[in-house]
Backbone as CSV, one residue per row, in Angstrom:
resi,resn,N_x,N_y,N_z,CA_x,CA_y,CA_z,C_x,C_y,C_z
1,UNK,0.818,-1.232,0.000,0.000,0.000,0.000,0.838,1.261,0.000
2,UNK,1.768,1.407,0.848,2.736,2.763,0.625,3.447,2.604,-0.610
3,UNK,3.650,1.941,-1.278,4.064,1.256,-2.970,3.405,2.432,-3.583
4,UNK,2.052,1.813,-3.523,0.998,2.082,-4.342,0.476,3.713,-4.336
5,UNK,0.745,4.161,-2.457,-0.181,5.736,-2.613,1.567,6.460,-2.951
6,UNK,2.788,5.969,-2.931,3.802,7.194,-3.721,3.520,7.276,-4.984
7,UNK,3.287,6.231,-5.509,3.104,5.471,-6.806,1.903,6.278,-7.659
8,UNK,0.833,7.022,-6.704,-0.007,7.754,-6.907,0.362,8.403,-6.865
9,UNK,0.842,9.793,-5.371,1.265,10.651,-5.938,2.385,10.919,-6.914
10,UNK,3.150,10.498,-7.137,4.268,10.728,-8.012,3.626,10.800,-9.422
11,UNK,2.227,10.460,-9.769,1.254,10.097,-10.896,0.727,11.412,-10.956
12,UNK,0.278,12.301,-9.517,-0.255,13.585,-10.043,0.765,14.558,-9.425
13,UNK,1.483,13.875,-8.964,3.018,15.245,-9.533,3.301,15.462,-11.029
14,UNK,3.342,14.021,-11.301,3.780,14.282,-13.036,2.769,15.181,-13.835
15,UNK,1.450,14.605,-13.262,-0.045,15.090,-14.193,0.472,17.348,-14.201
16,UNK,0.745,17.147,-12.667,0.770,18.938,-12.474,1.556,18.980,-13.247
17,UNK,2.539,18.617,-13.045,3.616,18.745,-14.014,3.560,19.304,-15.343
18,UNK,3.221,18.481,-15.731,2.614,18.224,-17.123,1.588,19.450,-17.540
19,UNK,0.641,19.545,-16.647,-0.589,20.546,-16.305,0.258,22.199,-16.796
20,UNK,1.532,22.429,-15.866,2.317,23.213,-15.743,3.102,23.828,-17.323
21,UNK,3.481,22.912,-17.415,3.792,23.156,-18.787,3.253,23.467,-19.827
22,UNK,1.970,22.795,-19.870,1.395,22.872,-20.988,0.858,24.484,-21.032
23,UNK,0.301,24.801,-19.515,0.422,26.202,-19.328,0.899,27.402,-19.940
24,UNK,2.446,26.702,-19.670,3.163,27.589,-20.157,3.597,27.724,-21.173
25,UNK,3.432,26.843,-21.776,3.581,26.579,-23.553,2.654,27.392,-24.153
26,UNK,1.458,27.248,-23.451,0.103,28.349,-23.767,0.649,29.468,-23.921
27,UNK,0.950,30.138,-22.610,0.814,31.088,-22.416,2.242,32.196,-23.542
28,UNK,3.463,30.997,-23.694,4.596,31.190,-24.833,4.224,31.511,-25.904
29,UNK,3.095,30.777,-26.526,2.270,31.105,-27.539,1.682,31.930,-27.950
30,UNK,1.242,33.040,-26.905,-0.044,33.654,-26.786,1.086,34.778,-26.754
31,UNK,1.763,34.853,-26.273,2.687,36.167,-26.098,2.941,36.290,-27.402
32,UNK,3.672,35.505,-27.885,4.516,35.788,-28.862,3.592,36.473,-30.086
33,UNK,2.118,35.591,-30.195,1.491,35.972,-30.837,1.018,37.136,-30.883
34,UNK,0.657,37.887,-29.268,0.596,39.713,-28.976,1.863,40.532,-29.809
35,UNK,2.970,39.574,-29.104,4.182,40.727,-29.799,4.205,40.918,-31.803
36,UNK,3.925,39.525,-31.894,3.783,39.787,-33.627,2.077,40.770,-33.869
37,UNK,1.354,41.036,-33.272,0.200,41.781,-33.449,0.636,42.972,-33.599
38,UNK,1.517,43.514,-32.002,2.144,44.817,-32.069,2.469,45.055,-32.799
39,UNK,4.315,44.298,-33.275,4.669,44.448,-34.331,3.806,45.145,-35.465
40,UNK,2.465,43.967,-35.723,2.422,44.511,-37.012,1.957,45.676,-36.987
41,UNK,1.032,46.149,-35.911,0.176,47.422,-35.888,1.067,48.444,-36.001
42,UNK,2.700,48.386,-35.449,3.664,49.321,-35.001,4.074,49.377,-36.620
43,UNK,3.841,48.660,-37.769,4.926,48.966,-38.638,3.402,49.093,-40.094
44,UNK,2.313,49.153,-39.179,0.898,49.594,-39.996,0.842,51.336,-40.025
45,UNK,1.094,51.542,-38.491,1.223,52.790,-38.207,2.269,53.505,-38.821
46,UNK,3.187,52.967,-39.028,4.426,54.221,-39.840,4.244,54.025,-41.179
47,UNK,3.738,52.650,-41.618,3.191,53.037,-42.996,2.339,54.189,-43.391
48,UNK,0.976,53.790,-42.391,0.099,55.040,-42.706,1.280,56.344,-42.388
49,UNK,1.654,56.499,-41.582,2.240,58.051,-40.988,3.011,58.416,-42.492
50,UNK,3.893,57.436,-43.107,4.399,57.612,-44.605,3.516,57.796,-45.606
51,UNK,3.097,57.218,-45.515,1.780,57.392,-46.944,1.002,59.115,-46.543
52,UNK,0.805,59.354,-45.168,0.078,60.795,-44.884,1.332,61.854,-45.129
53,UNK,2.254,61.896,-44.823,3.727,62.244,-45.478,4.074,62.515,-46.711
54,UNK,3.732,61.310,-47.403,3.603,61.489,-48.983,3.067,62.397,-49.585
55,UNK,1.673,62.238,-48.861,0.831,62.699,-49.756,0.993,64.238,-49.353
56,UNK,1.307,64.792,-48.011,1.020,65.722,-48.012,2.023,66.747,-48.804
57,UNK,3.304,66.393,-49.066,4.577,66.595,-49.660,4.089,66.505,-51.228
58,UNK,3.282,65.598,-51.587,2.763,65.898,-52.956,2.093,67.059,-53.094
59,UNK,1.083,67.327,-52.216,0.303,68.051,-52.279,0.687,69.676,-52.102
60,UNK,1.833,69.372,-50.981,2.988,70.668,-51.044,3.756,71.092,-52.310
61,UNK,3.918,70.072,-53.239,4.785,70.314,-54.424,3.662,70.915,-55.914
62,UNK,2.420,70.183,-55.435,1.126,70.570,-56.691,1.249,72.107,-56.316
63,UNK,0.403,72.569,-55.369,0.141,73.860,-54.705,1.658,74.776,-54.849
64,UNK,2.718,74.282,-54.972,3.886,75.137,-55.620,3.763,75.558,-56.609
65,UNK,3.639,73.903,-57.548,4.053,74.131,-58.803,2.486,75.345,-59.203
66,UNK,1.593,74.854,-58.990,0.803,76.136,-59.545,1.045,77.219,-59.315
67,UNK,1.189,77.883,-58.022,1.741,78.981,-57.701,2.630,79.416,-58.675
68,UNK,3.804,78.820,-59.027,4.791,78.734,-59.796,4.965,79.830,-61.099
69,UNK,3.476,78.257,-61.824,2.832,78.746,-63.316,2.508,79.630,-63.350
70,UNK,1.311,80.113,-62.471,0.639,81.148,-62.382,1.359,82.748,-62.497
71,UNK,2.595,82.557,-61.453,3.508,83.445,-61.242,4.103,84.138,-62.402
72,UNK,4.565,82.718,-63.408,5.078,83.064,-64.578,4.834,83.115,-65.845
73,UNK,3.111,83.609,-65.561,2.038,83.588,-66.877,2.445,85.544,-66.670
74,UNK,2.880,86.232,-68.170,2.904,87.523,-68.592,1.741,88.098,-68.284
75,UNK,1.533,89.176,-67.598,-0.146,89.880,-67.683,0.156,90.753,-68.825
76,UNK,-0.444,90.494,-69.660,-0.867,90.766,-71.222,-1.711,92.364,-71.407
77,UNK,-2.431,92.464,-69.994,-3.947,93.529,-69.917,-2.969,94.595,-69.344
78,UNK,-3.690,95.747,-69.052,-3.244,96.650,-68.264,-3.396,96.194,-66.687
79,UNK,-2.051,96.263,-66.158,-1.902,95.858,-64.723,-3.072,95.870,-63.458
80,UNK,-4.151,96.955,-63.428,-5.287,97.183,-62.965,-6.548,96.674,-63.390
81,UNK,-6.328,95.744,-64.507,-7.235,94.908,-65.580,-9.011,94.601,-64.471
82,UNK,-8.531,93.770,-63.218,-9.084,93.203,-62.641,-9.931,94.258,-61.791
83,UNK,-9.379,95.080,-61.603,-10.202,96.423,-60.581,-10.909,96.913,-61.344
84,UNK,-10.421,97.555,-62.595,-11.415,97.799,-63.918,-12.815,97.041,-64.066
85,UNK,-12.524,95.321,-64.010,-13.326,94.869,-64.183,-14.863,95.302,-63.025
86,UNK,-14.018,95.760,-62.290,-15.375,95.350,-61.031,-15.575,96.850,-60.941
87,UNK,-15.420,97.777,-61.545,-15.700,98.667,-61.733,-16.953,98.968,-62.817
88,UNK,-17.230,97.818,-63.103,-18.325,97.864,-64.282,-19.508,98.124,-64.045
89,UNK,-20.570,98.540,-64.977,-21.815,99.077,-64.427,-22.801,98.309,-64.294
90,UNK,-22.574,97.221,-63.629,-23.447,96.145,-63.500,-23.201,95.699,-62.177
91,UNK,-24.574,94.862,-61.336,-24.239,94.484,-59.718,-24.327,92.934,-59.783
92,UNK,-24.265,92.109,-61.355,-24.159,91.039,-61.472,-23.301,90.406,-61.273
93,UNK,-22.725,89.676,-60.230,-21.290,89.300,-60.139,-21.037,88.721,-61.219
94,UNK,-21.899,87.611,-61.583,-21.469,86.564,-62.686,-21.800,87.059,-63.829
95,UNK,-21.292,87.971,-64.158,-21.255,88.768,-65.646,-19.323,89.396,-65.629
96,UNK,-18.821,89.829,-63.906,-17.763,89.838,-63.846,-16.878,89.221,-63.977
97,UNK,-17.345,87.854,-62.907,-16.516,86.713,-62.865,-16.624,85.908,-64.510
98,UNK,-17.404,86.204,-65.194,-16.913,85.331,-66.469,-16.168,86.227,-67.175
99,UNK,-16.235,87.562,-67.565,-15.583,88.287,-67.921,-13.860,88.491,-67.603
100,UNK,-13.785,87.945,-66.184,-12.000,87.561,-65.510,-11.844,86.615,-65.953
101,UNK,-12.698,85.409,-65.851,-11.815,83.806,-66.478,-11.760,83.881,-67.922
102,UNK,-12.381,84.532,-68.893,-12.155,84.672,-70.207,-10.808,85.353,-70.469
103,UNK,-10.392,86.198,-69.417,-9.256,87.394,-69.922,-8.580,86.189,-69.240
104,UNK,-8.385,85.463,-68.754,-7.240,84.410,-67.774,-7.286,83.877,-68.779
105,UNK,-8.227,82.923,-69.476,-7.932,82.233,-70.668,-7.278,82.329,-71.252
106,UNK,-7.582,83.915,-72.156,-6.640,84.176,-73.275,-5.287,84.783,-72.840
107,UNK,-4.707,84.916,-71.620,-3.970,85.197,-71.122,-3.014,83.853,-70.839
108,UNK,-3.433,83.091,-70.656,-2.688,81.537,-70.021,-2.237,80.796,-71.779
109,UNK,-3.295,81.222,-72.990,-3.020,80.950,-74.127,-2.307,81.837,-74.742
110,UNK,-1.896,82.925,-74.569,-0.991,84.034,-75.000,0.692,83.099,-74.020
111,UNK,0.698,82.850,-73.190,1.774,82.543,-72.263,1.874,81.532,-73.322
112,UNK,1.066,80.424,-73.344,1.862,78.980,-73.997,1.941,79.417,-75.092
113,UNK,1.409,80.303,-76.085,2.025,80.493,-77.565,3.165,81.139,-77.318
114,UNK,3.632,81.776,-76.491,5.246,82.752,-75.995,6.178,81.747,-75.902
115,UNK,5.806,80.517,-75.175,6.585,79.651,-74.792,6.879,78.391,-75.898
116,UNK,5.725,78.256,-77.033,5.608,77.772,-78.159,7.136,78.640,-79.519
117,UNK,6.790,80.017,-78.762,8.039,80.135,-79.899,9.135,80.654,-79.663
118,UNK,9.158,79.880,-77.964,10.621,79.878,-77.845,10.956,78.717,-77.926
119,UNK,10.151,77.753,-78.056,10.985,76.357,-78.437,10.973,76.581,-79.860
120,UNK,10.952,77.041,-80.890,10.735,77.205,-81.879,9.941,76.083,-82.728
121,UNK,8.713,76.318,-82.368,7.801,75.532,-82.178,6.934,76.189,-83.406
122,UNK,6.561,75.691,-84.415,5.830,76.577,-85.488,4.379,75.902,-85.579
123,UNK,3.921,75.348,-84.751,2.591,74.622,-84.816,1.402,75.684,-84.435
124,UNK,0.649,76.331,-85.432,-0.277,76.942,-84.764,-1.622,76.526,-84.039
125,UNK,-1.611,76.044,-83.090,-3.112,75.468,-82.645,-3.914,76.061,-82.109
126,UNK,-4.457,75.582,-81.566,-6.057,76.525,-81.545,-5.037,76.931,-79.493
127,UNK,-4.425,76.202,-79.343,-4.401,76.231,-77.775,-3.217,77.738,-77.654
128,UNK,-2.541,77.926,-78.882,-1.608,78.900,-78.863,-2.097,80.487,-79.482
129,UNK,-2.358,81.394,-78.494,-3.162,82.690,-78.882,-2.231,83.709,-78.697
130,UNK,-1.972,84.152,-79.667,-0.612,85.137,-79.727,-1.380,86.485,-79.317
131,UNK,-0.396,87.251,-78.772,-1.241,88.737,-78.393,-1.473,89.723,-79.699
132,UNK,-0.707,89.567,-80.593,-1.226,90.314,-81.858,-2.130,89.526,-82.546
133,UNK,-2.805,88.282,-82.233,-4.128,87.824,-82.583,-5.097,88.599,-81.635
134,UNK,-4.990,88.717,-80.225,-5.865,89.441,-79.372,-6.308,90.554,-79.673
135,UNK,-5.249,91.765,-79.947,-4.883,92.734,-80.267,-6.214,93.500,-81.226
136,UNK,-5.621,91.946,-82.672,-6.554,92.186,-83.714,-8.122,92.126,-83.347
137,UNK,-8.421,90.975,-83.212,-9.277,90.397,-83.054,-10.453,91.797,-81.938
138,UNK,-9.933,92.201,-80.714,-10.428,93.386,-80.245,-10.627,94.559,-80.908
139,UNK,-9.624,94.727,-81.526,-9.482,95.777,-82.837,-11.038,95.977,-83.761
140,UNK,-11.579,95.203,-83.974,-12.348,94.736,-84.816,-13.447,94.655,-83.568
141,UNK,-13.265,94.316,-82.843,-14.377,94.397,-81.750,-14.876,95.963,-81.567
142,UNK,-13.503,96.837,-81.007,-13.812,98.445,-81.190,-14.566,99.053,-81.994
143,UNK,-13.830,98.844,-83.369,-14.616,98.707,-85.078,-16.412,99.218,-84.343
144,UNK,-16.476,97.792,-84.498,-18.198,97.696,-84.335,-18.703,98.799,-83.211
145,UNK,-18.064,98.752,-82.102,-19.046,99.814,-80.807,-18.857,100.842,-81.653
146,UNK,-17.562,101.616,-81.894,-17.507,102.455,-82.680,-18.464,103.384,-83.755
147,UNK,-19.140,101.995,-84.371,-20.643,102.618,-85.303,-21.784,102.848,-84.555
148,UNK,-21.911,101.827,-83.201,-23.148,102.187,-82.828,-22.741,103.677,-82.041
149,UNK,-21.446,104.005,-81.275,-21.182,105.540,-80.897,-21.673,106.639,-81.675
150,UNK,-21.682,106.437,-83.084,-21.679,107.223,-83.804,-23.273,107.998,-84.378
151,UNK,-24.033,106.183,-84.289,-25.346,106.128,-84.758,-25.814,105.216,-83.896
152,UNK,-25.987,105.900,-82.649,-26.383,104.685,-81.590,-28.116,104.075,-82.144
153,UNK,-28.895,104.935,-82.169,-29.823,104.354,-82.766,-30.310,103.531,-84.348
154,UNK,-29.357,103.879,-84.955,-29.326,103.283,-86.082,-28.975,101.298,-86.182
155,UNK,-30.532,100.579,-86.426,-30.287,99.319,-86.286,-29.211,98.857,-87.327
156,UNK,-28.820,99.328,-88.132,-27.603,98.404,-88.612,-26.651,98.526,-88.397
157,UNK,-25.597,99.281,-87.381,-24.666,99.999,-87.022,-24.684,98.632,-85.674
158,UNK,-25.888,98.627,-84.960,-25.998,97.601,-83.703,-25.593,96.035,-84.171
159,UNK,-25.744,95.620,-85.447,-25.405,94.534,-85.609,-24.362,93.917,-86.481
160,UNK,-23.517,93.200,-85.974,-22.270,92.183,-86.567,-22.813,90.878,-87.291
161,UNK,-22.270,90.938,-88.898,-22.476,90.140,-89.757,-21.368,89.125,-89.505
162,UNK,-21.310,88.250,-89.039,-20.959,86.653,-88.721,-19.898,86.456,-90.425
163,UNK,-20.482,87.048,-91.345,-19.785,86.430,-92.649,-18.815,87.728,-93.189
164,UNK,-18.911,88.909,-91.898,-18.025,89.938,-92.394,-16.856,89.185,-92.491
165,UNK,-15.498,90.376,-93.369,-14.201,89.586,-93.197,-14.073,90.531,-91.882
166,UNK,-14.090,91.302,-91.352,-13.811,91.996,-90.080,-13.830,90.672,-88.838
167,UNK,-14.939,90.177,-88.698,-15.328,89.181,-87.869,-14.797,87.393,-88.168
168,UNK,-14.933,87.454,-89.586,-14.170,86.097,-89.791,-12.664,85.847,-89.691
169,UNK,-11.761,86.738,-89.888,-10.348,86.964,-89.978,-10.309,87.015,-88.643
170,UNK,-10.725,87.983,-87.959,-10.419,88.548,-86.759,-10.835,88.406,-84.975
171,UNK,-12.164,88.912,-85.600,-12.762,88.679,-83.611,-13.359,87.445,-83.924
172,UNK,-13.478,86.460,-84.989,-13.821,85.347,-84.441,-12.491,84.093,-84.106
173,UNK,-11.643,84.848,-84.470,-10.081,83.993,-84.203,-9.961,83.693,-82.829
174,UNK,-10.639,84.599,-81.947,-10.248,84.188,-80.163,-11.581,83.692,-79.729
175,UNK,-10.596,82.954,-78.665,-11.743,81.519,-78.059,-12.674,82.562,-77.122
176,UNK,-14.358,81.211,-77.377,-15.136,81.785,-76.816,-15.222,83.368,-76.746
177,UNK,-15.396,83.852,-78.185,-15.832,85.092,-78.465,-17.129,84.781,-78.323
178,UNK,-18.093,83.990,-78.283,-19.571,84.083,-78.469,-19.598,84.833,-76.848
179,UNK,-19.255,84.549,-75.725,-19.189,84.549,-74.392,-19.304,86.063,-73.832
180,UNK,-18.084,87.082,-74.741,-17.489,88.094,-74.876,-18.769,88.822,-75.487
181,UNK,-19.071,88.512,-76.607,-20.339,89.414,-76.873,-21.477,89.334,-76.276
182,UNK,-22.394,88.085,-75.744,-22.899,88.162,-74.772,-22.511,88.625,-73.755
183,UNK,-21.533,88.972,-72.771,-21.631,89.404,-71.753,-22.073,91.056,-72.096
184,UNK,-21.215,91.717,-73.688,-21.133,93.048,-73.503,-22.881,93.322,-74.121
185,UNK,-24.147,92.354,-73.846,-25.226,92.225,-74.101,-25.494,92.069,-76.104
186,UNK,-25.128,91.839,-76.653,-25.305,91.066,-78.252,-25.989,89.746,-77.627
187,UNK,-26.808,89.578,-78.836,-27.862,88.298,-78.904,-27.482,87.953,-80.440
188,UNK,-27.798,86.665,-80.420,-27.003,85.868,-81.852,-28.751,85.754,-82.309
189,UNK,-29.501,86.800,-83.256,-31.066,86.234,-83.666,-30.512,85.253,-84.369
190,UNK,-29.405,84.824,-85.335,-29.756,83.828,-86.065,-28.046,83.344,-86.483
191,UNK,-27.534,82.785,-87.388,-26.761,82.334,-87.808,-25.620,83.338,-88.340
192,UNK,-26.131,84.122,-89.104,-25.020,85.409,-90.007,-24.901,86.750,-89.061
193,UNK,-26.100,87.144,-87.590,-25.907,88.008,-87.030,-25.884,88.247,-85.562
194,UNK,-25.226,89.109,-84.993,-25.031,89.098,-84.009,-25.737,90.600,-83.339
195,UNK,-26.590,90.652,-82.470,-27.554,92.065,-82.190,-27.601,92.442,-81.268
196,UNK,-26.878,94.034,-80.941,-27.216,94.570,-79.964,-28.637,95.385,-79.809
197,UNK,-29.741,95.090,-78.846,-30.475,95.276,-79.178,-30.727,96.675,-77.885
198,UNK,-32.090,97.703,-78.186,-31.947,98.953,-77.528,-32.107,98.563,-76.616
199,UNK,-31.982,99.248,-75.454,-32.652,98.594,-74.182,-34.052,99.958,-74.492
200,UNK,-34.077,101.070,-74.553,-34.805,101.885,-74.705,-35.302,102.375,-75.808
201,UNK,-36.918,102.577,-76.311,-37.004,103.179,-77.879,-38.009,104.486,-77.772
């Protein structure tokens, strides 16, 4: 019988034993597995922190480079162009504001035709607007107010023939001229004319 009860315990010494270990094998497991979690979260986090880095450094270099362009687009108009504008006799903003992005237009297309022939670049495209096309093209715009100054009431003096050479050579050479005469109030009645019409009779 004392054989038998060491014989026992020594059976659940081993069992604890055993019990013990396996424990701790667990618990070896379980750690290691936290530390590779950290890990990864720790090397998730400096990714993101890089990627927000990136981007914002991109976004620092876009917001330059425009600045940049912008900087080194020629102002073509008279330097006060923009105060002029809002000096106009109208309380429509959006008769102003289209009237500025049209002059930016042909202003940003006057720059790339400058820069077109300094590469010596002989391609004329529609995207390259030289300032002695502007020039003209307004020229011919004057032209016309000019007659109605003269004979303001006189209806044919108020309207631009679409098939003149004044208008075909010239003020129809720059972009979104339709825009330009609408704003300065011309109505297109039809295909060949363009009409300023009275406001008063």
């Amino acid at each position: 019988p004392i054989i038998t009860a060491t014989t026992s315990a020594n059976q659940d010494k081993g069992n604890a034993n055993d019990e013990r270990a396996q424990a701790s094998q667990s618990m070896a497991i379980k750690q290691s597995a936290e530390r590779k979690y950290d890990d990864a979260a720790d090397d998730a986090e400096d990714d993101g922190a890089t990627a927000q880095k990136h981007m914002e450094d991109t976004n620092a270099n876009a917001s330059s480079s425009s600045s940049t362009t912008e900087q080194s687009i020629p102002i073509i108009y008279h330097p006060d162009y923009k105060d002029m504008i809002k000096t106009l006799p109208t309380d429509i903003k959006e008769i102003k504001q289209q009237l500025t992005d049209l002059l930016n237009l042909w202003q940003k297309k006057a720059a790339a035709c400058a820069a077109s022939d300094d590469d010596d670049n002989d391609d004329n495209t529609d995207a390259a607007l030289s300032v002695d096309r502007i020039k003209a093209g307004l020229a011919a715009l004057t032209f016309y107010i000019n007659k109605i100054l003269k004979k303001p009431l006189a209806p044919a003096t108020r309207k631009i023939n679409t098939y003149n050479k004044q208008y075909k050579e010239r003020l129809s050479t720059l972009p979104r001229i339709d825009t330009l005469l609408t704003l300065i109030g011309y109505e297109q009645s039809d295909a060949a004319f363009w009409t300023l019409p009275l406001l008063y009779q």
